[in-house]
C-alpha positions, 0 to 999 in steps of 0.5 A: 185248120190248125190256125189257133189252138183248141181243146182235146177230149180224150174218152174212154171205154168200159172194160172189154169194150172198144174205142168204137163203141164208146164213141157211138155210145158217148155222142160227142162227136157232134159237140166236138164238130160243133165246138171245134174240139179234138175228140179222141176214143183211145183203145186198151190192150185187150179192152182193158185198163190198168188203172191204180188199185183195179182187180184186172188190168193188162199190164201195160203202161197206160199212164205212159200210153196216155202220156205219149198220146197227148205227145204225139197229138201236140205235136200234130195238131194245135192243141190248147194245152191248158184245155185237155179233159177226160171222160169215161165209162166205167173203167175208163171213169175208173182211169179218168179219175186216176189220170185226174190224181196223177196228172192234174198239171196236164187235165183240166177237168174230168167228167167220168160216167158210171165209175169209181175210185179204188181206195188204193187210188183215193189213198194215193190221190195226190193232185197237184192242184183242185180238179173240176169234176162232174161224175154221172152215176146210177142209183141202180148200177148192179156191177159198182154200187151207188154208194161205192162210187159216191165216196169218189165224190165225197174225196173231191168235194173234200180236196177241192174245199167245196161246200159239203152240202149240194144244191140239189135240182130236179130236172125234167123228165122227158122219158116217164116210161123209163123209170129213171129221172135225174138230179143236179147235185152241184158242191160250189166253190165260191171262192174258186170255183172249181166245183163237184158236180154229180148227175145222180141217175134214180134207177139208172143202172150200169149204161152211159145214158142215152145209149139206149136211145131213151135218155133224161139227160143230154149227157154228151151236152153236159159233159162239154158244158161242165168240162168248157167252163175250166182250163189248168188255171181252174174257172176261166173267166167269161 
């Protein structure tokens, strides 16, 4: 209704994909009606990015894209502009992790799903402030290894001071003939709270899961449980 502020998520597509399909893929059209969040699927130039240290862009401005559409949305609607938060797959988690690094005064927290950050972008890397992040990745994505994308998870738990070790947790698998199960990786901030969280996908491969309708993980769930915990003044208190 407009009558008090709420919280913006702002997700982005793979490249070549289309704003469309992310949001059939991502599911969290039901979480936004749900949680009264404003959910907005952006398209790029031509389905691609341009994002800091990417092989392929479009060239456009889309830090500038991105700035001028959290403007006009703020202007429409009663936004909480402490609560805006990214997600994405693959470079559109490449972009929420560049967002992440070059506008931390405006995202409070971001959930990428099967991306990385170029070394570029981890030279760069400059937040103004410790940046929530849970990032979701397979063990078997053929087009960005495990292993390339885990060092996005190595420079966060370094910035954000969390443990260096993870709580590891199994959970459930509700789908055996998938091949795939999934682990809870959590690095705590005791003192803040502003943690690292990552779903470690075993066998999963380069897909947002639950896409193909046999997921292990309520992905759109957890993305809304991780990001709702924090606003720009990191853990908000319950």
């Amino acid at each position: 209704t407009g009558t008090e502020a709420v919280p913006l998520l702002l997700d982005f597509h793979q490249i070549g994909g289309t704003a469309q399909q992310q949001f059939m893929d991502s599911q969290l059209d039901a979480i936004a009606e749900r949680e009264n969040v404003i959910l907005v699927t952006p398209q790029a130039v031509g389905g691609v990015w341009t994002v800091t240290g990417f092989p392929i862009s479009n060239d456009a401005d889309d830090f500038g894209f991105v700035s001028g559409l959290i403007d006009e949305l703020t202007q429409s609607y009663n936004v909480d502009a402490d609560r805006i938060y990214a997600t994405g797959m693959s470079q559109g988690a490449f972009l929420a992790f560049d967002l992440a690094c070059n506008f931390s005064d405006i995202f409070a927290a971001i959930a990428p799903v099967s991306g990385a950050m170029s070394p570029p972008l981890q030279q760069q890397c400059a937040p103004q402030r410790p940046v929530p992040v849970l990032h979701t990745h397979g063990t078997a994505d053929d087009q960005i290894p495990y292993d390339v994308a885990h060092t996005a998870i190595d420079w966060w738990v370094g910035f954000n001071n969390t443990a260096e070790r993870p709580e590891i947790t199994p959970l459930p698998d509700p789908f055996p003939e998938n091949g795939t199960t999934v682990e809870s990786w959590v690095y705590e901030n005791a003192g803040t709270g502003v943690n690292v969280e990552h779903f470690r996908i075993n066998g999963g491969g380069h897909v947002w899961p639950g896409s193909e309708g046999d997921s292990d993980i309520e992905m759109a769930e957890e993305i809304w449980r991780f990001l709702s915990r924090y606003d720009l003044d990191g853990l908000i208190a319950d």
